[in-house]
C-alpha positions as CSV (number, residue, x, y, z in Angstrom):
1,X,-102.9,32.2,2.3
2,X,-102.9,28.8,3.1
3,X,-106.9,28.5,3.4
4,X,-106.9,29.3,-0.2
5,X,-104.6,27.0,-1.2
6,X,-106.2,23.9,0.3
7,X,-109.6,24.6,-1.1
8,X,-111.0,22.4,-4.3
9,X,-112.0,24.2,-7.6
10,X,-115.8,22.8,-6.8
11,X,-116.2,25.4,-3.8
12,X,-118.9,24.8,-1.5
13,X,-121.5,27.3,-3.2
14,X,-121.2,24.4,-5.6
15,X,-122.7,22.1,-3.1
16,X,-126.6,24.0,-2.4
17,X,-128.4,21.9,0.2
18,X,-132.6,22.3,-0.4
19,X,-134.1,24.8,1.0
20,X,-137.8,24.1,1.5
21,X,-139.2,28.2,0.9
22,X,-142.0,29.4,-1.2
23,X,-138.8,31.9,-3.3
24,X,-137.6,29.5,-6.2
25,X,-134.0,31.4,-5.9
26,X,-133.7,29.7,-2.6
27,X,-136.2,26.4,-3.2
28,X,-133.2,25.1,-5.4
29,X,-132.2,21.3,-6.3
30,X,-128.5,20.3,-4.9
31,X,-125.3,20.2,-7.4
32,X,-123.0,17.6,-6.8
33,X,-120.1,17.6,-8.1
34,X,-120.8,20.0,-10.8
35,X,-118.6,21.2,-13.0
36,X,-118.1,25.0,-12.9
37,X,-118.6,25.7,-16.6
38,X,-121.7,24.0,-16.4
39,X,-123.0,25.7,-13.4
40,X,-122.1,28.8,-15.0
41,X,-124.1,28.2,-18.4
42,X,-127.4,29.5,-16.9
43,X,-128.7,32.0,-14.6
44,X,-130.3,29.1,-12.8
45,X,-126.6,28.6,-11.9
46,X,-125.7,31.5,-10.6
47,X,-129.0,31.8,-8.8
48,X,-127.7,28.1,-7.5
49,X,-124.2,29.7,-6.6
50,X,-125.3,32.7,-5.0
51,X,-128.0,31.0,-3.0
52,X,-125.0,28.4,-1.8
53,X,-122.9,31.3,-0.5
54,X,-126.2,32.6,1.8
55,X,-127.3,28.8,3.2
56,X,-123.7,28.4,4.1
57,X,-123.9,31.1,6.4
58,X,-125.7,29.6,8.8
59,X,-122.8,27.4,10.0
60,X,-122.4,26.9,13.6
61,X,-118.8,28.6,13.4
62,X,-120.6,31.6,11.2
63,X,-124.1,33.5,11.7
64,X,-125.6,29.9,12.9
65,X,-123.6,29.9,15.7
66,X,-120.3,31.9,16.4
67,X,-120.8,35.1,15.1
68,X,-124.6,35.1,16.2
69,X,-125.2,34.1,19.8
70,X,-122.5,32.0,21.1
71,X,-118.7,33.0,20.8
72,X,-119.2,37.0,20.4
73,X,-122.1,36.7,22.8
74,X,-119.7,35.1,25.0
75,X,-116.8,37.3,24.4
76,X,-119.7,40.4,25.5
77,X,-120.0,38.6,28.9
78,X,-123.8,38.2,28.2
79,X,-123.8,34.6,29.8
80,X,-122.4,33.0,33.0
81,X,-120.0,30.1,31.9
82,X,-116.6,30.9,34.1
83,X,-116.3,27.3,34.6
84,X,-117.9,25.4,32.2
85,X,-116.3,23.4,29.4
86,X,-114.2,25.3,26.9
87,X,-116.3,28.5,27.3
88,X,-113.9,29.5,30.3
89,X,-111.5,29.7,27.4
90,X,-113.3,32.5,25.3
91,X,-114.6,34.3,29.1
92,X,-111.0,34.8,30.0
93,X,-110.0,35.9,26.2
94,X,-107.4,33.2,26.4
95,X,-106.9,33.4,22.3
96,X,-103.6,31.1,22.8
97,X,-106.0,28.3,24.2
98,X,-105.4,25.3,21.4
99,X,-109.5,24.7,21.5
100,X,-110.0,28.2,20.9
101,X,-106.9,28.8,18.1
102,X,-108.6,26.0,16.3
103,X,-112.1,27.3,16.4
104,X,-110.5,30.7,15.3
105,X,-109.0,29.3,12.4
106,X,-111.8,27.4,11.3
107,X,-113.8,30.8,11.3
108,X,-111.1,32.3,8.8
109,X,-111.2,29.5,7.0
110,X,-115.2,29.4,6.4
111,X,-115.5,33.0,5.4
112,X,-112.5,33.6,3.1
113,X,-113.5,30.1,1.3
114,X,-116.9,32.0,0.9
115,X,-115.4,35.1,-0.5
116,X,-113.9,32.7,-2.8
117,X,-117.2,31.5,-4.0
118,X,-118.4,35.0,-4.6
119,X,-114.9,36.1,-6.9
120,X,-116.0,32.9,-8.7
121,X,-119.5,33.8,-9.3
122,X,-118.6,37.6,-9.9
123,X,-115.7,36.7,-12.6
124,X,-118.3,34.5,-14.2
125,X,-120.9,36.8,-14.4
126,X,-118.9,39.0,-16.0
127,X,-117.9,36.5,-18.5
128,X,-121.3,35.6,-19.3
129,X,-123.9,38.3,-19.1
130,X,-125.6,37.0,-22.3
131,X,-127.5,34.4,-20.0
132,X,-129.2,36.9,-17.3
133,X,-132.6,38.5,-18.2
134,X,-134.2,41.2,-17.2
135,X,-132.2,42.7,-14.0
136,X,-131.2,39.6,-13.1
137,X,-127.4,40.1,-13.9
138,X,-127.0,43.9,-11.5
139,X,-129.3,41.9,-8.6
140,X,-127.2,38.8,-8.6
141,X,-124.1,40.7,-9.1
142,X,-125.0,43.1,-6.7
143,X,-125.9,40.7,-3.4
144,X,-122.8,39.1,-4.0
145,X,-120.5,42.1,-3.8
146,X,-122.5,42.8,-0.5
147,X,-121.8,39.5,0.6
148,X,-118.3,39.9,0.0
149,X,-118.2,43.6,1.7
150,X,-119.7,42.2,4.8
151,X,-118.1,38.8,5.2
152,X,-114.7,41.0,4.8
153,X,-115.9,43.6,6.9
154,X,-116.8,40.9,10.2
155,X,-113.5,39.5,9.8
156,X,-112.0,43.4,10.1
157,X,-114.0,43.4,13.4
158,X,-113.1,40.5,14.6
159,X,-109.1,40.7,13.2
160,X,-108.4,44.1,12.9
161,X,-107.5,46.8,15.1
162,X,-109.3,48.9,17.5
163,X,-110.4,51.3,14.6
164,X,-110.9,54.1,16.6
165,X,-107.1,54.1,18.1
166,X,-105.2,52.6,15.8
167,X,-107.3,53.0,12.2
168,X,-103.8,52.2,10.1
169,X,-103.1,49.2,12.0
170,X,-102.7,46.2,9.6
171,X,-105.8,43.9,9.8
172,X,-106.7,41.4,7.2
173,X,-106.6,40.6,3.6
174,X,-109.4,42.1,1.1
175,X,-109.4,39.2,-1.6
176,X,-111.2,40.9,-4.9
177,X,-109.9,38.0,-7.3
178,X,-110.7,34.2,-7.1
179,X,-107.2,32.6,-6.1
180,X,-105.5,30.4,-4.6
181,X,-102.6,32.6,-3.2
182,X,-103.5,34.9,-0.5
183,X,-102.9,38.9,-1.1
184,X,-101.5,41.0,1.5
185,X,-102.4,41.9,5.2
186,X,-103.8,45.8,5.0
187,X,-104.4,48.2,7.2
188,X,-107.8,48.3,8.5
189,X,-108.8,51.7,6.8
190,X,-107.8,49.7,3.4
191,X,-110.3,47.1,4.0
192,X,-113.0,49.8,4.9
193,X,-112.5,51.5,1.6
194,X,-112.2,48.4,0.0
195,X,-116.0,47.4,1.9
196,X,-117.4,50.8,1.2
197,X,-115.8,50.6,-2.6
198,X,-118.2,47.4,-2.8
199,X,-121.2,48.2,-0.9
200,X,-121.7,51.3,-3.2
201,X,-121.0,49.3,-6.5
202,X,-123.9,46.9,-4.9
203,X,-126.5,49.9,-4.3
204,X,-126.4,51.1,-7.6
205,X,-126.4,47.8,-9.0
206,X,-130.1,47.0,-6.4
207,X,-131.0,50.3,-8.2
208,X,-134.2,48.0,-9.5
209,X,-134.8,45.8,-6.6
210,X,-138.5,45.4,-6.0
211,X,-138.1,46.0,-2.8
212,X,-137.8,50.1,-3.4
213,X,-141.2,49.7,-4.8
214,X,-142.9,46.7,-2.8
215,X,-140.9,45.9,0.3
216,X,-139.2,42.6,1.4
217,X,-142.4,40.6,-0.3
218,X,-142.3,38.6,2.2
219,X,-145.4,36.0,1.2
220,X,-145.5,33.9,-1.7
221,X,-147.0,35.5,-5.2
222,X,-150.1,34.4,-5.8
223,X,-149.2,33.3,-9.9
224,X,-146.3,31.0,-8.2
225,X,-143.2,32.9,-9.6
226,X,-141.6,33.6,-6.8
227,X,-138.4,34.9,-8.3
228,X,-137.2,38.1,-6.1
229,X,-139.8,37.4,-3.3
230,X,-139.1,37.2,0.4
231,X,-136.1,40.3,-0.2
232,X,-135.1,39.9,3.7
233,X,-133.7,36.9,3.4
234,X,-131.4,38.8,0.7
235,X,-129.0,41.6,0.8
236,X,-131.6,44.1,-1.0
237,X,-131.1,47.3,-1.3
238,X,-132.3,48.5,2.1
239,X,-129.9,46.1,3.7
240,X,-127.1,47.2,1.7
241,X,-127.9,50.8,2.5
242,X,-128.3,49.7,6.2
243,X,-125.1,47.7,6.1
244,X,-123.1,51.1,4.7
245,X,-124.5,53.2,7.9
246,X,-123.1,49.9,10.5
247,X,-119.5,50.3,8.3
248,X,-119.3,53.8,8.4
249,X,-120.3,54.3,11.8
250,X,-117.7,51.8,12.6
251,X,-115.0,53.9,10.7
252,X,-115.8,57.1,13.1
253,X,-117.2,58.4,9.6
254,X,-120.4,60.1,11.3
255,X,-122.0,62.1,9.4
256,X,-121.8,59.7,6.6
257,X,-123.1,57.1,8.4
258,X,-126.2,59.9,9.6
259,X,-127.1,60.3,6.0
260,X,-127.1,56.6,5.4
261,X,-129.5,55.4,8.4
262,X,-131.9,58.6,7.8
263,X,-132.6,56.8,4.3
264,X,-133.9,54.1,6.2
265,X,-135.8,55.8,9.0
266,X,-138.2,57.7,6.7
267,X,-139.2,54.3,4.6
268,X,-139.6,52.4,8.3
269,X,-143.0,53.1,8.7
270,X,-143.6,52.1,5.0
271,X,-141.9,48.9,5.0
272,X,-140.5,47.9,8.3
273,X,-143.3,48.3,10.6
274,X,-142.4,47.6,14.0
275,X,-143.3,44.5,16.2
276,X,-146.8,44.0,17.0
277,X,-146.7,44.8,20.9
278,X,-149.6,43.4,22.0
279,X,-149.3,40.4,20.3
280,X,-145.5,39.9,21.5
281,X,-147.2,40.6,25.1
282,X,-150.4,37.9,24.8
283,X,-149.8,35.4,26.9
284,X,-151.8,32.4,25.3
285,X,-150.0,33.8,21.9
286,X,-148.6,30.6,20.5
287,X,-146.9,31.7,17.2
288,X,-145.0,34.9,18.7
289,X,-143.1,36.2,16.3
290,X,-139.9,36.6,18.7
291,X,-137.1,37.8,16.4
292,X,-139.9,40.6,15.4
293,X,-139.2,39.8,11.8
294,X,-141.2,42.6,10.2
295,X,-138.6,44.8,11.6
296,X,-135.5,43.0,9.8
297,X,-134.1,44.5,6.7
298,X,-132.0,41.6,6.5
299,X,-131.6,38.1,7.9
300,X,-130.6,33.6,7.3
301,X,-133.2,30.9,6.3
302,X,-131.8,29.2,8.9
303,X,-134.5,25.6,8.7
304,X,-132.8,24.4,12.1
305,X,-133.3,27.7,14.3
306,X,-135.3,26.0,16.6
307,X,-132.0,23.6,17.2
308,X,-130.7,26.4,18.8
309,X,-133.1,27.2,21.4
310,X,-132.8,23.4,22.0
311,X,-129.1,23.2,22.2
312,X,-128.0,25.9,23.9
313,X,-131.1,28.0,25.4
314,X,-133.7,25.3,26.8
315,X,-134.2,24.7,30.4
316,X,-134.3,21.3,29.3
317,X,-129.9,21.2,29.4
318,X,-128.5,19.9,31.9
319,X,-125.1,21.7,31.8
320,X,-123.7,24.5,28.9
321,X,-126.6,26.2,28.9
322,X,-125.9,29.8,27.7
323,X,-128.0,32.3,30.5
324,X,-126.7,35.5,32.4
325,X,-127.3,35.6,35.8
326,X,-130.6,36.8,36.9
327,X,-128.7,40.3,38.3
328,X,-127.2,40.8,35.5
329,X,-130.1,40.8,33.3
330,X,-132.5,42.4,35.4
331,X,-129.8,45.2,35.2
332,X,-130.0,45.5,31.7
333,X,-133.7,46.3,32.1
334,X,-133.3,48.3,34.8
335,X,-136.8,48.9,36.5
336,X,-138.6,48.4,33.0
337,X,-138.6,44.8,32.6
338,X,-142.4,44.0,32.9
339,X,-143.6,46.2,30.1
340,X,-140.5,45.9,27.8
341,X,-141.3,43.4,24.9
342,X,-137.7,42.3,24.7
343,X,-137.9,40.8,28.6
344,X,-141.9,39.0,29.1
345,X,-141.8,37.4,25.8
346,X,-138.1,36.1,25.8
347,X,-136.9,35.6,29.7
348,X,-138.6,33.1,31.0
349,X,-138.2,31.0,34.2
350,X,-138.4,27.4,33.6
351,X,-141.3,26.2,35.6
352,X,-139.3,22.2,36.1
353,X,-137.3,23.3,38.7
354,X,-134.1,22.8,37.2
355,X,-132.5,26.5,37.1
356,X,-133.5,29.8,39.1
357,X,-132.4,32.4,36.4
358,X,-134.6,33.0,33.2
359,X,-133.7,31.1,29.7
360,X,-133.8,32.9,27.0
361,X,-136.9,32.0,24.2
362,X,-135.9,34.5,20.7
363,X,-135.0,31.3,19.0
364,X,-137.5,29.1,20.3
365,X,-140.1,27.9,17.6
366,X,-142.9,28.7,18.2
367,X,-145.9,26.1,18.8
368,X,-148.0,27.7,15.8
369,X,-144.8,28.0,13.2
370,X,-145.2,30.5,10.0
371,X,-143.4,30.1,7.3
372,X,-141.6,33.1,6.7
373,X,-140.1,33.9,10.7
374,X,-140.0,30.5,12.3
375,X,-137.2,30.1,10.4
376,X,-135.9,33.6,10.4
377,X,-132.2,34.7,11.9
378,X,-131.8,37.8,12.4
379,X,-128.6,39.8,10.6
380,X,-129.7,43.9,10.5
381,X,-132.5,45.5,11.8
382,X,-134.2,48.8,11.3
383,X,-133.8,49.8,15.0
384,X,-130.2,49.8,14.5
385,X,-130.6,52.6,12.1
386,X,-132.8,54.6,14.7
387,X,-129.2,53.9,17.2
388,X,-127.4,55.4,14.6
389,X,-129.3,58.2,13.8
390,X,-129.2,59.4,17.8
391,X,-125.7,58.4,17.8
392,X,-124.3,60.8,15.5
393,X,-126.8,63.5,14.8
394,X,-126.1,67.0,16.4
395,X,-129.5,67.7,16.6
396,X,-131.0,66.5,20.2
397,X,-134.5,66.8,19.2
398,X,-134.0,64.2,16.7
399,X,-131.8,61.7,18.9
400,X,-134.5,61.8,21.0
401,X,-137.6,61.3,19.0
402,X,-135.3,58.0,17.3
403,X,-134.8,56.6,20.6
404,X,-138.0,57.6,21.6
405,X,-140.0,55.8,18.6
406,X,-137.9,52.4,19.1
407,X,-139.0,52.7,23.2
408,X,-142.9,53.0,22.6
409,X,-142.7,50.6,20.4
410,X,-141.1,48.7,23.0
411,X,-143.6,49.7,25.7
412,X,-141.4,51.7,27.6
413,X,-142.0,55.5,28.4
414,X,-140.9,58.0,26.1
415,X,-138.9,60.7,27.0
416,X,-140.2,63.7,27.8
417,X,-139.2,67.5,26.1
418,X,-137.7,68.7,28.9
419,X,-136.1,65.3,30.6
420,X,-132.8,65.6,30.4
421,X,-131.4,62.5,28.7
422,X,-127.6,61.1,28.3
423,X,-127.8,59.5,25.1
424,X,-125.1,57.6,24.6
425,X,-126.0,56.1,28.0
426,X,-129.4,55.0,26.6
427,X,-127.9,53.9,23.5
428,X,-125.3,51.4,25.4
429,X,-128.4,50.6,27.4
430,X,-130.3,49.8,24.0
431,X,-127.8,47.8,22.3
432,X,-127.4,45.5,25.3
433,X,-131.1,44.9,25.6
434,X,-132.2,45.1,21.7
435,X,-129.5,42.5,19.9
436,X,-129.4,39.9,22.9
437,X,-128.5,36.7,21.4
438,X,-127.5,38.5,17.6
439,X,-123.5,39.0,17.7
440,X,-123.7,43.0,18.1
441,X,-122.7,43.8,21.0
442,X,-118.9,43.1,21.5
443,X,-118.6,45.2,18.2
444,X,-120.4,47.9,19.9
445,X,-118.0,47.6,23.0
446,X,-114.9,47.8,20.5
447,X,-116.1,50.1,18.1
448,X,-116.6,52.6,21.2
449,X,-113.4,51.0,22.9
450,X,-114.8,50.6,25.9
451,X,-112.2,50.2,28.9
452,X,-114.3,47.9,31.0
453,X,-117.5,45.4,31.1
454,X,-119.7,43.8,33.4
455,X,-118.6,40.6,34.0
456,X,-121.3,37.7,33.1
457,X,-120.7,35.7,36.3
458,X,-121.4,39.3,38.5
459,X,-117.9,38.9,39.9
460,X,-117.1,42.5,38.4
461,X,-116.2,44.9,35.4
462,X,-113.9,43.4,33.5
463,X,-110.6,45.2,32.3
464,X,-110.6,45.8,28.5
465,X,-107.9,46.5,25.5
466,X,-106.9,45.5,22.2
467,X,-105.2,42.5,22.9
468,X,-109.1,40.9,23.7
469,X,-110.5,43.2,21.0
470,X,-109.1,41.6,18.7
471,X,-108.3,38.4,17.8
472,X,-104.7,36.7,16.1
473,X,-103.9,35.8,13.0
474,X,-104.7,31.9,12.4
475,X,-101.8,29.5,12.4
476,X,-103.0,28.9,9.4
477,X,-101.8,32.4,7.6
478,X,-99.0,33.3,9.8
479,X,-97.1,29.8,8.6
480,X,-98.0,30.7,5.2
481,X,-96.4,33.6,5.4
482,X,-93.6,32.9,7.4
């Protein structure tokens, strides 16, 4: 693989920026152009490493961009762009565009070279164990196998196969060893063993993560050790849980995944207690809490969010802004928009007379910033588990009391007993209005194989099959191999 090839010995997760945050594994000094044996010598250093591998995800061609609201947003048809800039590119699926091949490779590059960085630190920690205390060496060693399960399983998503059709189809590589030669190209239900294989190695490793017996501990301790506080902005246990329902579900493995995300429905209420709904609704409210943080069970410190609001979402653009057309959004919330907390709050109509159609405001930072969500990107969210539980339980009473919980909470009506109710019809309804602007919806469209979308310019449904499910092989690793 060439992208492992051309990468230096001091990988990036060598390179931590400072991160201003209260949690002293992620308030860290910068290394540069440290040597690996000496980053290694201490569990400060792998704290260092580790914490490298998470503020790298927040690069505009991964979770701070790309994979979040713009390119998989885009490929969803959430936004109107038929004509503008290279966008048309990625709206019409055109993979062979040269703008878009090269954005596509830089993606594969990014993650793999992350991976990397987590074989390195995992080989290591092995190697070393002497220097952790306490459970320091099975947390460590446990977030970065889940790092590695999921950065390996969004590549499958976006590289492999439409699972559901074509399961064996070869997809990607599943690199468990730090090299600099690729490994071979396996089918996708290889890499979904090989994801699960990790993800369960990482949950019994979190076995002792404080946030079984505290939750996310999401303020700053009062003595000033802040060691394994603010657990959201981590893959803790519950995310890792949470991450094995979204994989199985994925892999058409159902009642697996129903096991999984009933775990984390019955500690919701304890932990993960939904969104405030009058405060989200208040008007004069100037420190909403849009990305309705106490509800993530994972998510980025990403210090530049409110950069994205400003360079993509503001009314303030003057061309590229990313908006669907006012039809198309008002047909996501069907007649229910006023009361729903995922429309007042973040569709808004710019009052400068610039644009007609509402901008969106999630990522906006708020005028009266907290510490903890102003800076908060979300990555999995306990409503997702609710989705899945109604998605694959046989039980209708239950599907509907999930999807009923999430919509009162929501301020929309519950369901009544004897309403009949088309599930998966509400579910595709959900997902379209719940992860606007967080990446989840195109995998929901492939996962399900959809045949056909709404266009985001209203022209139509769009036409859909694997060839725009998923995308080629990088020039990158088919020359390689060639």
């Amino acid at each position: 693989m060439k992208v492992l090839k051309s990468i230096r010995m001091v990988c990036v997760a060598l390179l931590v920026v400072v991160m201003s945050s209260c949690d002293s594994w992620l308030d860290l000094k910068p290394i540069d152009k440290v040597l690996e044996d000496q980053l290694y010598e201490t569990e400060e250093g792998f704290k260092q490493a580790l914490t490298g591998v998470y503020v790298e995800l927040n690069q505009g061609t991964l979770y701070g961009g790309d994979l979040m609201f713009r390119m998989v947003e885009i490929l969803a048809q959430r936004y109107n762009l038929g004509s503008i800039g290279s966008y048309k590119e990625w709206v019409a699926y055109n993979y062979g565009d040269d703008d878009v091949k090269k954005s596509i490779d830089g993606l594969w590059q990014k993650m793999y070279s992350l991976i990397m960085n987590c074989n390195k630190l995992l080989e290591n920690a092995d190697l070393r164990k002497e220097v952790f205390t306490g459970d320091n060496y099975n947390i460590i060693y446990g977030e970065a196998l889940a790092l590695r399960a999921m950065l390996h399983f969004d590549l499958l998503r976006l590289f492999g196969p439409v699972y559901k059709t074509n399961p064996k189809g070869l997809s990607i590589c599943y690199n468990k060893k730090f090299a600099y030669q690729g490994s071979n190209i396996l089918p996708a239900s290889e890499v979904i063993d090989n994801v699960l294989e990790d993800l369960k190695q990482a949950e019994q490793l979190l076995v002792k993560d404080p946030v079984i017996t505290e939750g996310p501990r999401n303020t700053a301790a009062s003595d000033g050790v802040n060691d394994l506080r603010l657990r959201t902005y981590r893959l803790n246990y519950y995310a890792v849980q949470a991450l094995m329902a979204r994989v199985y579900l994925y892999a058409g493995r159902n009642e697996d995944a129903l096991i999984m995300a009933r775990k984390l429905v019955e500690i919701q209420s304890k932990w993960y207690p939904f969104a405030d709904y009058n405060s989200l609704m208040e008007s004069g409210n100037k420190s909403k809490d849009r990305v309705f943080s106490t509800e993530v069970l994972f998510g980025l410190e990403n210090k530049k969010r409110g950069e994205i609001f400003t360079n993509y979402f503001t009314p303030e653009l003057d061309n590229g802004i990313l908006a669907p057309t006012n039809t198309s959004l008002l047909n996501i919330f069907l007649t229910e928009s006023t009361s729903d907390c995922r429309f007042t709050p973040f569709w808004i109509r710019p009052d400068n007379g610039k644009y007609s159609f509402r901008c969106f405001h999630k990522y906006e930072a708020p005028e009266e910033s907290d510490p903890f969500f102003s800076y908060l990107v979300p990555m999995i969210r306990i409503s997702e588990m609710f989705y899945i539980v109604a998605e694959t339980t046989d039980d209708e009473t239950e599907a509907r009391t999930c999807l009923n919980l999430v919509r009162r909470n929501r301020g929309l009506v519950a369901f009544e007993d004897t309403e009949m109710v088309d599930i998966q019809q509400v579910l595709k309804e959900e997902y379209m209005k719940e992860f606007f602007g967080e990446g989840q919806l195109f995998f929901y469209y492939k996962r399900l194989n959809v045949s056909s979308i709404p266009a985001g310019d209203d022209s139509g449904m769009i036409t859909m099959d694997e060839a725009k499910y998923k995308f080629p092989l990088p020039d990158s690793e088919t020359d390689y191999r060639n």
